[in-house]
C-alpha positions as CSV (number, residue, x, y, z in Angstrom):
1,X,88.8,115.9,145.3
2,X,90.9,117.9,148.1
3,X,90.5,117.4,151.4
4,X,88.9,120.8,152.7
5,X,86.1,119.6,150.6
6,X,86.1,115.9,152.0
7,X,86.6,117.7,155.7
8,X,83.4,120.0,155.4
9,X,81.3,116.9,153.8
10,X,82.6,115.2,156.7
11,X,81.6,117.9,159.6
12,X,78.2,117.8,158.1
13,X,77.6,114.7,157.3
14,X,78.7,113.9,161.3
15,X,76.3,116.9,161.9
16,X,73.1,115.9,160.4
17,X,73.9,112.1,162.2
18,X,74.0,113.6,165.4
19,X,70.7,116.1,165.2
20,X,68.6,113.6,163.2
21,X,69.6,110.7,165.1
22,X,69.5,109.1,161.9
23,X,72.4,106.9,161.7
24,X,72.1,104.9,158.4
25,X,71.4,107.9,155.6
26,X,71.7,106.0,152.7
27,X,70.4,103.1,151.3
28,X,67.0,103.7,152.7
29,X,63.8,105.2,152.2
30,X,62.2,106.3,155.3
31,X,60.9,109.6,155.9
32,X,63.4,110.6,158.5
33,X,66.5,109.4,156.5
34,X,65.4,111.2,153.5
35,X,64.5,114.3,155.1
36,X,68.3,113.6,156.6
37,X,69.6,113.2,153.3
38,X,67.6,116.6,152.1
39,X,69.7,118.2,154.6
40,X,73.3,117.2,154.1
41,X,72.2,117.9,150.0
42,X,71.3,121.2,150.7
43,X,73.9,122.4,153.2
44,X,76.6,121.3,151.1
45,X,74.6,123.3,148.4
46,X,74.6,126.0,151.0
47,X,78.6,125.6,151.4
48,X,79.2,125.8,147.5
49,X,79.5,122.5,146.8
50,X,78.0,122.0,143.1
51,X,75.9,118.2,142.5
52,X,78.7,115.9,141.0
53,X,81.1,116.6,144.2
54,X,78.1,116.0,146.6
55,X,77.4,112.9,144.5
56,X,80.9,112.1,144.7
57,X,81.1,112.2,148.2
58,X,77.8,110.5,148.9
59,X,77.6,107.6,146.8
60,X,74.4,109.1,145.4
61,X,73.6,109.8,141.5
62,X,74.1,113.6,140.9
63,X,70.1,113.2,139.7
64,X,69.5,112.2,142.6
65,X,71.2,114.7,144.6
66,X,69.3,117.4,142.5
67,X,66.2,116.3,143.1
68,X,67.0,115.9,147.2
69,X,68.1,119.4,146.6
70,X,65.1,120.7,145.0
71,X,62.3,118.8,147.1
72,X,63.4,121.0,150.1
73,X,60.6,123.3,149.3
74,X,58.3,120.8,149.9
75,X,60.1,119.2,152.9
76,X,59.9,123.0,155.0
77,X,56.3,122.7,155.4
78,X,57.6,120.0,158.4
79,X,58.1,121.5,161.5
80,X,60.9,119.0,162.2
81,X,63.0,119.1,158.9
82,X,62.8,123.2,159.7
83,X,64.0,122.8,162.8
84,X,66.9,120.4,162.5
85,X,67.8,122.1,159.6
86,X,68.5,125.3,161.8
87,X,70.0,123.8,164.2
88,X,72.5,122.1,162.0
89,X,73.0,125.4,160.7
90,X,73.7,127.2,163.6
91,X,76.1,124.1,165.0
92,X,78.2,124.7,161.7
């Protein structure tokens, strides 16, 4: 993988850590950290990133990553996982 795609998973990994305030994103299943997770999915999406790298990069299952990616449909009817979600946005 080259490194200007391990530098950008890295800003927004570091990005959506800092907003959230979620600090462990993985290997969990509370609401926060998987709305945290959505996030990171679906910037990288955002950034052209295609599911196997963000799997790659995340330790995730590239199912897995697809399905974070498409439950962000769902997850915008929260007021908070809108508004982090613009703010990490506008920070990047």
């Amino acid at each position: 993988m080259n490194q200007q795609i391990i530098s950008l998973f890295q800003k927004v990994e570091s990005k959506v850590i800092q907003v959230t305030g979620i600090k462990q994103l993985y290997h969990t299943n509370q609401e926060d950290a998987v709305d945290a997770r959505t996030i990171l999915v679906y910037i990288l999406y955002e950034q052209g990133l295609t599911d196997t790298q963000t799997a790659e990069l995340t330790g995730l299952t590239r199912q897995g990553v697809n399905k974070l990616k498409n439950s962000v449909r769902y997850r915008k009817r929260k007021f908070s996982f809108i508004s982090d979600l613009q703010q990490i946005r506008n920070e990047l």
